[in-house]
N, C-alpha and C positions, 0 to 999 in steps of 0.2 A: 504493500500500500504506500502510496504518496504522502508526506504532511499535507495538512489544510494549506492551502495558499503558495502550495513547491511550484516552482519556476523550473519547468520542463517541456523541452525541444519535442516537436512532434519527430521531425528529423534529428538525425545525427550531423554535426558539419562533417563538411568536405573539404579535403586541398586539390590543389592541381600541382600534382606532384612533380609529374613531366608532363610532358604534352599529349602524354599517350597514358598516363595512369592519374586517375584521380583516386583519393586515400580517403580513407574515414580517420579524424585526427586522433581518436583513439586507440590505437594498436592493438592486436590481443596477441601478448606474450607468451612463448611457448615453452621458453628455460624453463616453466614450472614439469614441463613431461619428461624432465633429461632423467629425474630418476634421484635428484637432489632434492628434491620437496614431496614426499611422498609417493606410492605406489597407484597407479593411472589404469583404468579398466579401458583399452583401446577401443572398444565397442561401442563404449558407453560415451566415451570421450569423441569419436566424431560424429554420434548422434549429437551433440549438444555443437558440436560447431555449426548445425543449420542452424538452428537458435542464435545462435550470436549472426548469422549472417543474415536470417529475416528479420534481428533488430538492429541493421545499418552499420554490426561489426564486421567488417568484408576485409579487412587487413589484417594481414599475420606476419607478427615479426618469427625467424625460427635461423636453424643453424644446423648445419652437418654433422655436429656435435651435442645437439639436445635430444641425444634417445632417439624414438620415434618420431620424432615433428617432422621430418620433411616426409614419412611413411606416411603419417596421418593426412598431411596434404593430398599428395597422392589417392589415398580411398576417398576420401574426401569429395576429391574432383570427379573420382570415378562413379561415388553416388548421386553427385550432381548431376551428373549427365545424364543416367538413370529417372533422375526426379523432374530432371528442367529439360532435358536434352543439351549438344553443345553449342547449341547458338548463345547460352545464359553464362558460359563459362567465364567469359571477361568480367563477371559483376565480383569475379575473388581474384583479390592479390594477396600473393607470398611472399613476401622477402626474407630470402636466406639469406647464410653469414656461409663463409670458406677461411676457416680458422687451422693454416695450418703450420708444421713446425719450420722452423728458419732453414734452411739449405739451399742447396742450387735449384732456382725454377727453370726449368724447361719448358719448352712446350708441351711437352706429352704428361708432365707433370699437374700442368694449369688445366691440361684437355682432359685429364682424367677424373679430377679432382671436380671440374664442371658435370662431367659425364655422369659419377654419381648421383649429382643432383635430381640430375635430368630426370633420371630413371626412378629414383624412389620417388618422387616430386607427380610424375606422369607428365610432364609437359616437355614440349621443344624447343622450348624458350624458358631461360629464368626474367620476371619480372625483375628483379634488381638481386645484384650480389654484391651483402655488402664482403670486405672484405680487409683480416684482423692480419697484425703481423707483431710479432711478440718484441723481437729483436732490432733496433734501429741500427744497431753499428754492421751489422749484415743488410748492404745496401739492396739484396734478390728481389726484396719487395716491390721495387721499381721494375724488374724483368718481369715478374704475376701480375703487374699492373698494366705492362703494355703489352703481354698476353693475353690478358683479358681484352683490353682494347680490340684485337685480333679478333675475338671468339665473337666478341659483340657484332666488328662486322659482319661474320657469318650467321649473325641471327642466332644464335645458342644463349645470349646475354643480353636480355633489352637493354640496362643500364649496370651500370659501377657505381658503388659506393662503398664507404668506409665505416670500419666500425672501430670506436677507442685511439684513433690518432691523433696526435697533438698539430695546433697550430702550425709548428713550426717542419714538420713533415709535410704537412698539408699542402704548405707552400711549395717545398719541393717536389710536389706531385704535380701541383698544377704546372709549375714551371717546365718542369716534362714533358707539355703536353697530351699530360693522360687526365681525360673527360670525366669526373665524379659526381654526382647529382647530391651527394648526403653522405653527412658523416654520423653515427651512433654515438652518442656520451652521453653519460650519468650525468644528469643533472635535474636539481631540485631546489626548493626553497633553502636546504641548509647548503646543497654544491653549486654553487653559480660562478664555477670556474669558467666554463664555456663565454661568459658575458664580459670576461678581461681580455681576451685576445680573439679567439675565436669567432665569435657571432657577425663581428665587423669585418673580419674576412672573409667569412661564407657572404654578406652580403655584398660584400664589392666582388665576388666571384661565380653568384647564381648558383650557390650551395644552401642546400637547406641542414637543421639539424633535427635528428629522432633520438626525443629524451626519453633517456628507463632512468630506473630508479628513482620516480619522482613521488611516488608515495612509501619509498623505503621499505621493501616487502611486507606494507603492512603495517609499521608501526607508525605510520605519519595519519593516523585515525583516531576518531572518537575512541575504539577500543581502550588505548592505550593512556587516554588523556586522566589525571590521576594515580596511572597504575605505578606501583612502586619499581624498582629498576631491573628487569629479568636477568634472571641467571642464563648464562650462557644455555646450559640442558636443558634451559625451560624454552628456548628455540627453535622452533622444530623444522627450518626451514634454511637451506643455502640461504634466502636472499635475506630472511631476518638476520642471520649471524655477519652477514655479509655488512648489510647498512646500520649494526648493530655496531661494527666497529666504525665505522663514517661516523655518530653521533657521537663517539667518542671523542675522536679526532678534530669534530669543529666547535666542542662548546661540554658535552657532557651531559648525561640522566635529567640534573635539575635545572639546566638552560632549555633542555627540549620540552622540557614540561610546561615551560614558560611561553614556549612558543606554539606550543597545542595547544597553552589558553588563549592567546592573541586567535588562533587559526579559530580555535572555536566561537567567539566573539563575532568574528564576521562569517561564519557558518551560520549560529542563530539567526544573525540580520538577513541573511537570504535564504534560511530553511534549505538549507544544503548540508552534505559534512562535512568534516574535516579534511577528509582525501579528494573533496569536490574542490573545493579550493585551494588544496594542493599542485593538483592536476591544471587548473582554471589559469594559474597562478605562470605555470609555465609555458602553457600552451597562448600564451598573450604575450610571451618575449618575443624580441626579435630572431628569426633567422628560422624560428621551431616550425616544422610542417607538421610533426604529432609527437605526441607521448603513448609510448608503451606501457601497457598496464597489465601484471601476470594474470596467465591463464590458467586456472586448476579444474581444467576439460573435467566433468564428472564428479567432483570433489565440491566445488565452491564454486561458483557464482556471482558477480556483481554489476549485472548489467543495469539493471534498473538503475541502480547507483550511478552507475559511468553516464546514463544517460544525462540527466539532470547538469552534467558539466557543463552542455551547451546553452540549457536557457541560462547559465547563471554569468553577470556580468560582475566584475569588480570594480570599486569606485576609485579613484583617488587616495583617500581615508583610509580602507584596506590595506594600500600597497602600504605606504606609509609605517600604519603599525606594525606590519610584516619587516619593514625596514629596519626601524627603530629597533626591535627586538633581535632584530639577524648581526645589528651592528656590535654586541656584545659576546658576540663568539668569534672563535679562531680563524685566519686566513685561510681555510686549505689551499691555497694557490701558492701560499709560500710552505706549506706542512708537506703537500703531497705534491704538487708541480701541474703543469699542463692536464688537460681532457687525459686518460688516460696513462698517464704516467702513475698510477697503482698497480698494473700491472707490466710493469717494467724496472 
């Protein structure tokens, strides 16, 4: 059920991602099927992806590396065409990640690497790949990147993007003249490293960004607001233990708390929650074309919720308190470095 007087989008928004893909700015994350957040009934789990997709969730962020996601795609697409036939196929985008380890790329290396997709995916084309590289002082990444360029002419790759690269990479990509539509970074009300370097180079460069982590698996909710500071064991999820240690790192248990009353305060004033203006919060920065928001196929649920993101607008007064309250915690840009550099 709605509250009395909830401010909710009949629709879902949309971006125009590229010229050939328009997104729902919601994402539906799939790290949650890697097999790090619990155990996934596959049956069960791509029956509810129609669900998400007759309520305007048509975007799927996944990865070569999250268990079954790109399997799930695949049945997925194969029951669509079943239900709708393939004329209806274009109304769902995937977007995979090709996450692999640092070595020499080849060709046969990048084409193989595509090939799996291909085929657990069901498609002859990937809609975007994005694409991770661990290692910066191993230059290879720039060879898989104008490999990919290669694969894309051949139609195997609608688009390139990036997932976890710093600014300062980024530029050397572009300088390359290798073509990226989107870079993946964590970014949220307490990471807004993206917004120092980043955001103002995607925009003098016609790159957009696709934020996760912006409800911090979870704890950036009403649940959590009051609750005393979890034990690690009391965790029970990769992305809780994950953004578990992030709130350490910018501020700490009784600053976030502080900042889940602000968030709540202007939840009240729009009969929203806490992860509504969370979500709300980022998807109105510059350069964001969506935020990704996990998916627990079969498990949990929060569509209803996710919807209500779009009717809800933030005022001035909002951002403000969000400000004023965020100004009291730690730099991570000088803790942890660039978009990405946690994992490096």
């Amino acid at each position: 059920m709605h509250r009395a007087g909830q401010m909710v989008s009949a629709t879902v928004d949309r971006f125009q991602f590229t010229s050939d893909l328009s997104i729902c700015r919601i994402l539906n994350g799939l790290w949650q099927v890697s097999g790090a957040h619990g155990a996934i009934d596959p049956t069960r789990a791509v029956t509810e992806m129609f669900t998400y997709h007759e309520a305007g969730f048509t975007t799927w962020d996944l990865a070569d590396h999250y268990g079954p996601a790109e399997e799930f795609i695949g049945e997925f697409r194969r029951r669509f065409v079943k239900r709708h036939g393939p004329e209806r196929l274009g109304e769902i985008q995937a977007f995979t990640k090709w996450v692999p380890r640092p070595g020499r790329m080849t060709r046969q290396i990048v084409e193989n690497a595509v090939g799996i997709s291909l085929r657990r995916m069901g498609v002859k084309s990937l809609d975007l790949l994005q694409f991770h590289w661990w290692d910066y002082h191993d230059p290879a990444y720039l060879d898989a990147l104008k490999h990919l360029m290669d694969l894309r002419q051949e139609g195997k790759v609608r688009h390139i993007a990036l997932t976890n690269f710093d600014t300062e990479r980024m530029s050397i990509i572009v300088e390359q003249g290798i073509e990226v539509v989107s870079n993946q970074v964590q970014y949220s009300i307490i990471d807004r490293r993206p917004e120092r370097r980043m955001a103002s180079f995607c925009g003098k460069h016609d790159i957009t960004l696709l934020a996760y982590g912006t409800v911090l698996g979870g704890l950036m909710s009403d649940k959590y607001l009051g609750h005393r500071e979890p034990r690690r064991s009391e965790l029970n999820t990769a992305s809780q233990q994950k953004y578990r240690n992030m709130i350490e790192a910018w501020g700490g248990w009784p600053l976030f708390q502080e900042l889940l009353g602000v968030l709540k305060q202007i939840a009240d004033r729009h009969r929203v929650s806490i992860a509504n203006v969370a979500v709300r919060a980022i998807l109105d920065r510059p350069a964001v074309a969506g935020v990704i928001v996990g998916t627990r196929l079969g498990v949990a649920e929060h569509m209803e919720e996710n919807t209500r993101v779009f009717g809800l607008s933030m005022d001035t007064e909002d951002l403000a308190s969000i400000d004023t309250l965020c100004a009291k915690s730690c730099d991570l840009m000088t803790i942890i470095g660039d978009c990405g550099d946690e994992y490096r």
